[in-house]
Backbone and ligand atoms as CSV (ligand in chain L), in Angstrom:
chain,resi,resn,atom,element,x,y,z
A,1,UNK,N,N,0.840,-1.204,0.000
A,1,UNK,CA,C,0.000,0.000,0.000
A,1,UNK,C,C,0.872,1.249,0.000
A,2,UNK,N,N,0.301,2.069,-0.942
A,2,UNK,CA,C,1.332,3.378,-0.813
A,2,UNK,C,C,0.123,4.863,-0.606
A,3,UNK,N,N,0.529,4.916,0.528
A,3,UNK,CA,C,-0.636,5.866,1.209
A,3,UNK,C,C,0.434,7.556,1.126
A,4,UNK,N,N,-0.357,8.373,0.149
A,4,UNK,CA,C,0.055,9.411,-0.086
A,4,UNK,C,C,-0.120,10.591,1.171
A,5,UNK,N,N,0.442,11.500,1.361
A,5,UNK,CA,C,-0.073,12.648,2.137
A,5,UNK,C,C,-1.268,13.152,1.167
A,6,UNK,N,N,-2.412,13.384,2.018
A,6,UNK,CA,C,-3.588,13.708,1.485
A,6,UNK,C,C,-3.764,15.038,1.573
A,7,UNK,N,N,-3.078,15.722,0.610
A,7,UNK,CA,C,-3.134,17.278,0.144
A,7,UNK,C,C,-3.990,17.300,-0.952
A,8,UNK,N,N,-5.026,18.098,-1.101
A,8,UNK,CA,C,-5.562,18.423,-2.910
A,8,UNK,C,C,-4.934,18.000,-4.052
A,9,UNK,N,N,-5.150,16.736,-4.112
A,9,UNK,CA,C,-4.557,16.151,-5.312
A,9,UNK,C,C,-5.098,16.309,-5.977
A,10,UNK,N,N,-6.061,16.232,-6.320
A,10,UNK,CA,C,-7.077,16.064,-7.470
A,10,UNK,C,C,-6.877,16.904,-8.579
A,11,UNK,N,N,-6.713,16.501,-9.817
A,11,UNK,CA,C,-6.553,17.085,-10.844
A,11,UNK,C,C,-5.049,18.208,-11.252
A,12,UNK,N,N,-4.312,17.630,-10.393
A,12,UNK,CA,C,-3.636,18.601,-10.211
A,12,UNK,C,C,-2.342,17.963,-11.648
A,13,UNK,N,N,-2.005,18.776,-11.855
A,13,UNK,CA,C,-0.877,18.764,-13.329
A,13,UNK,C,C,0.150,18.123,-12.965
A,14,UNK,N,N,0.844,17.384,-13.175
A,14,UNK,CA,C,2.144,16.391,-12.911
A,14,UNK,C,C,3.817,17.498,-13.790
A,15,UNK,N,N,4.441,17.757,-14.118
A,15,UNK,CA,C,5.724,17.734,-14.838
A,15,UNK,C,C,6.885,17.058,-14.636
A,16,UNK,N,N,7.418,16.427,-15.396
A,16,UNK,CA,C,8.508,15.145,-15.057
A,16,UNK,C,C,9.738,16.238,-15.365
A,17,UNK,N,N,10.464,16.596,-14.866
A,17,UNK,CA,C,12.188,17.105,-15.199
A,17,UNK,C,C,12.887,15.772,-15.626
A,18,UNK,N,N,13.300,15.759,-16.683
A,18,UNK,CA,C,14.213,14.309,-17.375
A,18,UNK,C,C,15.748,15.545,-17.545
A,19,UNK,N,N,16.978,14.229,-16.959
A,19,UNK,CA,C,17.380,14.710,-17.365
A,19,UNK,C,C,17.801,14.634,-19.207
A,20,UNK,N,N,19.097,15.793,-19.756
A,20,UNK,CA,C,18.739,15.976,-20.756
A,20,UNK,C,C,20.293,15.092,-21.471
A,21,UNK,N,N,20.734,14.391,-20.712
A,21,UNK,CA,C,21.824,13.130,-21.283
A,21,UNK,C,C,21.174,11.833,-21.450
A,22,UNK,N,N,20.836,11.178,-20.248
A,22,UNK,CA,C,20.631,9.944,-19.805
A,22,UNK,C,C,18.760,10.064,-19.740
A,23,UNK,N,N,18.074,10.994,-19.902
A,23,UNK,CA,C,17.034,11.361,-20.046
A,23,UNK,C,C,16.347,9.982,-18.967
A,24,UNK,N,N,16.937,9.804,-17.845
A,24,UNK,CA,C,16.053,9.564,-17.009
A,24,UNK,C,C,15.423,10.420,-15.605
A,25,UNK,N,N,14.095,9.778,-15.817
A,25,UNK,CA,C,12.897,11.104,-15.130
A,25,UNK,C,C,13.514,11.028,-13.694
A,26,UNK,N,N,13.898,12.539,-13.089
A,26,UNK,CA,C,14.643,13.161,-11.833
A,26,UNK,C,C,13.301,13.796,-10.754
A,27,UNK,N,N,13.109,14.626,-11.179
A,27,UNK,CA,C,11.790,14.845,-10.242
A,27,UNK,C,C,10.508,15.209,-10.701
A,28,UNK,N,N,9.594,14.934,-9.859
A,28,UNK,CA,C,8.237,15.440,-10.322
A,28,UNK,C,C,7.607,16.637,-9.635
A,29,UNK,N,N,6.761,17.329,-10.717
A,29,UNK,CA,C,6.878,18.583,-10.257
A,29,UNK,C,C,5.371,18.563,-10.526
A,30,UNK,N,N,4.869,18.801,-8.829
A,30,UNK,CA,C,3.247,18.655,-8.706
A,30,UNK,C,C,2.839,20.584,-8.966
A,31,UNK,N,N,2.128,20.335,-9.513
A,31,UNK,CA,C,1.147,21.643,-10.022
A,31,UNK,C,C,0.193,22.401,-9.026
A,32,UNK,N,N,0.497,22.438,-7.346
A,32,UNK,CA,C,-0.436,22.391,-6.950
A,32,UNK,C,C,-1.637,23.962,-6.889
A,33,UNK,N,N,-0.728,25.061,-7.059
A,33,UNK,CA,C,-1.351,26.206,-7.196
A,33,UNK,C,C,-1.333,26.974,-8.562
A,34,UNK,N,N,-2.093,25.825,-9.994
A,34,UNK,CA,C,-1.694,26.210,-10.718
A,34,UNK,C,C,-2.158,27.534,-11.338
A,35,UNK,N,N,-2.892,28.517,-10.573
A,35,UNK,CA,C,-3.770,30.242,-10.702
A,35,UNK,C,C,-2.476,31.173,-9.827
A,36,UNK,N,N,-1.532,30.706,-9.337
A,36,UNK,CA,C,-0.727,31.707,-8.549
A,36,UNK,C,C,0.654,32.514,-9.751
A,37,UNK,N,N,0.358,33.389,-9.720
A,37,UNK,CA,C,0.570,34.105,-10.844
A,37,UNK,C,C,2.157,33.876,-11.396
A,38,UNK,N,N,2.898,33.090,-10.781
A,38,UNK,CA,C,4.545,33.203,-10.905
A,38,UNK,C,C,4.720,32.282,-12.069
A,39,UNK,N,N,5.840,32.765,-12.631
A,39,UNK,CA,C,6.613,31.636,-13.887
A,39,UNK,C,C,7.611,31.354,-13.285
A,40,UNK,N,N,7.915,30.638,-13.337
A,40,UNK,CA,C,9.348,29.653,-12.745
A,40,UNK,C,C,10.313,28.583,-13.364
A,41,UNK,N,N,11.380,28.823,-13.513
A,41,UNK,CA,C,12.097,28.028,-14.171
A,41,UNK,C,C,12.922,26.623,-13.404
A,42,UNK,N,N,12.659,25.330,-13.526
A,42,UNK,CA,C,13.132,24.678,-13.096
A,42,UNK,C,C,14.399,23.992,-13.750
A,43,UNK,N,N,15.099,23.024,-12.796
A,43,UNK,CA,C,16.424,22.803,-13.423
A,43,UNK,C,C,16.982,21.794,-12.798
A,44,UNK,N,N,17.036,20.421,-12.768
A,44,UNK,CA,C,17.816,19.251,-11.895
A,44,UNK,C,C,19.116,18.980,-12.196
A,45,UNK,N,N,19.848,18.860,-11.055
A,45,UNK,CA,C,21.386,17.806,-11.746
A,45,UNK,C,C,20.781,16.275,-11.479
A,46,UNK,N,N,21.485,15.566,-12.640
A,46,UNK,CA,C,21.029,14.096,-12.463
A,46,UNK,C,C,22.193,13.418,-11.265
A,47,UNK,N,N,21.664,12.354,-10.810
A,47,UNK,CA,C,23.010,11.615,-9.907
A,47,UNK,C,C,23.692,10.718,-10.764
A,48,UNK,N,N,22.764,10.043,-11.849
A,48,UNK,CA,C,22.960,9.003,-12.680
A,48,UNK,C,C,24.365,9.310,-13.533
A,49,UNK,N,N,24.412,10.294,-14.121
A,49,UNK,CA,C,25.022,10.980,-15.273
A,49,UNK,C,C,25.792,12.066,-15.267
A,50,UNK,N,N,25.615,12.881,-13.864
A,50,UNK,CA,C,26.327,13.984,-13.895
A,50,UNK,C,C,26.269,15.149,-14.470
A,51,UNK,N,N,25.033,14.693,-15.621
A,51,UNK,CA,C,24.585,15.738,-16.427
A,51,UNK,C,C,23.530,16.659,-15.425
A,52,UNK,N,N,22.962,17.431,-16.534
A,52,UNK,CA,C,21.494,18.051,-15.801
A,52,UNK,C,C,20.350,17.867,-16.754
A,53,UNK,N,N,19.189,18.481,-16.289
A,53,UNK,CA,C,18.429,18.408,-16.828
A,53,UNK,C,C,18.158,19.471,-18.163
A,54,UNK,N,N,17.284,19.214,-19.033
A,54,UNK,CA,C,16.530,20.663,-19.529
A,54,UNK,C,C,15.830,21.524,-18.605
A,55,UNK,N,N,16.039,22.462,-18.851
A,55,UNK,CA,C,15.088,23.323,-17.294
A,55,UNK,C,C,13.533,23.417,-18.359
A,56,UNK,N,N,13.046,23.321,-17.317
A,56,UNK,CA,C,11.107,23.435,-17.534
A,56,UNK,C,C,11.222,24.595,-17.116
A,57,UNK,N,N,9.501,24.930,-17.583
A,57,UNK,CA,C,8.636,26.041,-17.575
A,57,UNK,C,C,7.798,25.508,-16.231
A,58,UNK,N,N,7.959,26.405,-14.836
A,58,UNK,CA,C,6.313,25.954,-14.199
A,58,UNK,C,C,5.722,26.895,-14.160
A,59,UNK,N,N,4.188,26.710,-14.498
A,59,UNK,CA,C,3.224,27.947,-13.990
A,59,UNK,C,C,2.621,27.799,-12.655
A,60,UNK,N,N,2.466,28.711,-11.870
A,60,UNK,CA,C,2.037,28.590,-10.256
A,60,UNK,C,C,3.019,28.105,-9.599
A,61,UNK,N,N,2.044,27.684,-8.237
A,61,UNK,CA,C,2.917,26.848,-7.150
A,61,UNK,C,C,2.755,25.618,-7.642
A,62,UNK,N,N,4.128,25.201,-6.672
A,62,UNK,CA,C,4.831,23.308,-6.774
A,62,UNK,C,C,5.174,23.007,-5.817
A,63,UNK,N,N,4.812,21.819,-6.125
A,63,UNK,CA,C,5.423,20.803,-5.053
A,63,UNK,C,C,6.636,20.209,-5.972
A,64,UNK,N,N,7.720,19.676,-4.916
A,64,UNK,CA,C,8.743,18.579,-5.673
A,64,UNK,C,C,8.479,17.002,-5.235
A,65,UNK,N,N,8.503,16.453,-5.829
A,65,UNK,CA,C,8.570,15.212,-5.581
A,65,UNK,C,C,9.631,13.803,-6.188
A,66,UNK,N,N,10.642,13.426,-5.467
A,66,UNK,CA,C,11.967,12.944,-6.467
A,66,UNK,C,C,10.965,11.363,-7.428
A,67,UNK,N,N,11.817,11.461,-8.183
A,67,UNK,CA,C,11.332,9.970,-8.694
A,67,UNK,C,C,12.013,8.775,-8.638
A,68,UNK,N,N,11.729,8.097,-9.222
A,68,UNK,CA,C,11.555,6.755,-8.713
A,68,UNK,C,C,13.223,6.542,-8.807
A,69,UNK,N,N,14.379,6.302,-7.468
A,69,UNK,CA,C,15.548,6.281,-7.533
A,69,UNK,C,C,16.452,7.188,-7.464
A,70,UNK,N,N,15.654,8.381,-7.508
A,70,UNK,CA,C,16.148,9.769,-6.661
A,70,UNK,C,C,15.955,10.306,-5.768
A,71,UNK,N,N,16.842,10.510,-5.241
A,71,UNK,CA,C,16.309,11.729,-3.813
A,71,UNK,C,C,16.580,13.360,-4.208
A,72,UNK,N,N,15.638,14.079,-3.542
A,72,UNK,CA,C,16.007,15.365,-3.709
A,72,UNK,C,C,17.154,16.018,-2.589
A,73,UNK,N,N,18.362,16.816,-2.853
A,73,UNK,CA,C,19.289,17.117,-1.904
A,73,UNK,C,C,18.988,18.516,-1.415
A,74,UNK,N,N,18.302,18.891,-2.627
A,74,UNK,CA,C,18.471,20.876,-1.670
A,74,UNK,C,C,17.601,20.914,-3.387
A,75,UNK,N,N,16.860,22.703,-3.035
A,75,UNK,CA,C,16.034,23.036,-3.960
A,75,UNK,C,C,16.720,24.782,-3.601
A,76,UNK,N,N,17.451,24.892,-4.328
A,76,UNK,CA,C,17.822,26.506,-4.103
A,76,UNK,C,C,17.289,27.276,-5.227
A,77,UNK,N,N,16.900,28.391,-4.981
A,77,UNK,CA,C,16.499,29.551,-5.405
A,77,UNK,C,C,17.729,30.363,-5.730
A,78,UNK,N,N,18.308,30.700,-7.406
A,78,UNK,CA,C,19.508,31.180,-7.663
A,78,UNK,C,C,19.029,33.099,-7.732
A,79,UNK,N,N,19.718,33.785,-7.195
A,79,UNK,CA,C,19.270,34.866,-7.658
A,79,UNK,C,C,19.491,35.410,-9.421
A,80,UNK,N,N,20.070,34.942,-9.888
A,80,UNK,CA,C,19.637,34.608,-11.293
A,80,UNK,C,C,18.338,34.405,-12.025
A,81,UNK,N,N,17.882,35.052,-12.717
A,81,UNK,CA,C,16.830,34.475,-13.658
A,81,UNK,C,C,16.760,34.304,-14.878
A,82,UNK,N,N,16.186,33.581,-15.263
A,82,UNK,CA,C,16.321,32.801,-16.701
A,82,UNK,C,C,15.431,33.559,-17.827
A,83,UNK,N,N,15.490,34.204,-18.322
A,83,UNK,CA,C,14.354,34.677,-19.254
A,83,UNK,C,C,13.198,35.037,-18.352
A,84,UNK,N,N,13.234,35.933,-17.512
A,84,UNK,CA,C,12.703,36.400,-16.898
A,84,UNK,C,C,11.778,35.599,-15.633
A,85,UNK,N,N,12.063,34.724,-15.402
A,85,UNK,CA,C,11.632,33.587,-14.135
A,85,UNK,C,C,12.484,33.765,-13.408
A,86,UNK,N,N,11.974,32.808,-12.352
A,86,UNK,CA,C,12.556,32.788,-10.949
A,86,UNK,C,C,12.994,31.529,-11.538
A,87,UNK,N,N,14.814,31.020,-10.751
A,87,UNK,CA,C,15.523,29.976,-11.421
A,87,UNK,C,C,15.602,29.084,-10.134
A,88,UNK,N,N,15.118,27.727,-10.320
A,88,UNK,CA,C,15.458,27.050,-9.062
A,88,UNK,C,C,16.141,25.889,-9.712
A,89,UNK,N,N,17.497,25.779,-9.250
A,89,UNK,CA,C,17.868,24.623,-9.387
A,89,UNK,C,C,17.762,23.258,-8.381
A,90,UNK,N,N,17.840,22.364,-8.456
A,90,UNK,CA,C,17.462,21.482,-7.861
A,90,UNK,C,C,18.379,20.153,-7.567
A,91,UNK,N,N,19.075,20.045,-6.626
A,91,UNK,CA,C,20.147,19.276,-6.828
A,91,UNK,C,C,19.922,17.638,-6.423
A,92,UNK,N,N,20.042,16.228,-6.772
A,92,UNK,CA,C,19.837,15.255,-6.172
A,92,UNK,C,C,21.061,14.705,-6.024
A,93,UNK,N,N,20.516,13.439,-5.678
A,93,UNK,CA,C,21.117,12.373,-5.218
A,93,UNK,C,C,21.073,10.950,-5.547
A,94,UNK,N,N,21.780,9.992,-5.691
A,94,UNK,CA,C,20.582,8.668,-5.561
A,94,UNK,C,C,19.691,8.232,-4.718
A,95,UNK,N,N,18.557,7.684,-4.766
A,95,UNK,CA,C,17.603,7.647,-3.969
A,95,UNK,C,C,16.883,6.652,-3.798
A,96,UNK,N,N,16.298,6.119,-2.816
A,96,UNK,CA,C,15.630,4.463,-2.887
A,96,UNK,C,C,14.731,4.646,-3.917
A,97,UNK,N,N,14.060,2.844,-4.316
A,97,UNK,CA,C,13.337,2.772,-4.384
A,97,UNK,C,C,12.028,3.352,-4.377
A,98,UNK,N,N,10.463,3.669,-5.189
A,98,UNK,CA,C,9.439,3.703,-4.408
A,98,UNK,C,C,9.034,3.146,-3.437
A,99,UNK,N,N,9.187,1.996,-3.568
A,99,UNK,CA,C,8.881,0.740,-2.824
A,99,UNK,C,C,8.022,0.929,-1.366
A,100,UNK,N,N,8.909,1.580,-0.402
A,100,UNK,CA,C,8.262,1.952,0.717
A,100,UNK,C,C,8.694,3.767,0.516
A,101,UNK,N,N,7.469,3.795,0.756
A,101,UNK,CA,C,7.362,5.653,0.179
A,101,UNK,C,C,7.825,6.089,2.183
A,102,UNK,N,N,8.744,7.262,1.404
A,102,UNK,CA,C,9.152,7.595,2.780
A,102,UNK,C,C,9.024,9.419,2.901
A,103,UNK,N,N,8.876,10.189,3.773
A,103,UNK,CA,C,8.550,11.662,3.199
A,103,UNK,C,C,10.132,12.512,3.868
L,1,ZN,ZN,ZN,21.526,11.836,-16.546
């Protein structure tokens, strides 16, 4: 059984950050305030590859969520911006399993 934290899920928009070598999926990026007016640029290093990701577009608020074999290490806010967004890079790690979901 994989019993989620029960926040407003419903309908809410998913975005996968892949990275952009090894193009395996790094984190997921829950949509949860997608009316909150900010653009935001996202951006992962992979653990796998060393590479990074393509940076995404998010609209609104997010949640992060690592995927399956990543962990997330830190989510910094660069004072940099990317084409006019707010730039967060996002750094991981390797990371268990889903298996037993841990928060
Ligand atoms: Zn990679």
């Amino acid at each position: 059984m994989n019993e989620k934290e029960d926040f407003e899920v419903t309908n809410h928009k998913h975005e996968i950050i892949a990275c952009s070598s090894c193009e395996r999926d790094l984190v997921d990026v829950w949509i949860t305030r997608p009316d909150f007016p900010v653009l935001q640029a996202l951006r992962a290093s992979c653990p796998f590859c060393e590479d990074q990701s393509y940076i995404i577009d998010v609209q609104g608020g997010f949640h992060l969520g690592p995927c399956d074999g990543v962990a997330i290490a830190s989510c910094d806010t660069d004072d940099s911006r990317y084409e006019d967004k707010d730039f967060y890079f996002i750094t991981t790690s390797i990371g268990a399993k889903h298996d037993d979901s841990q928060d």
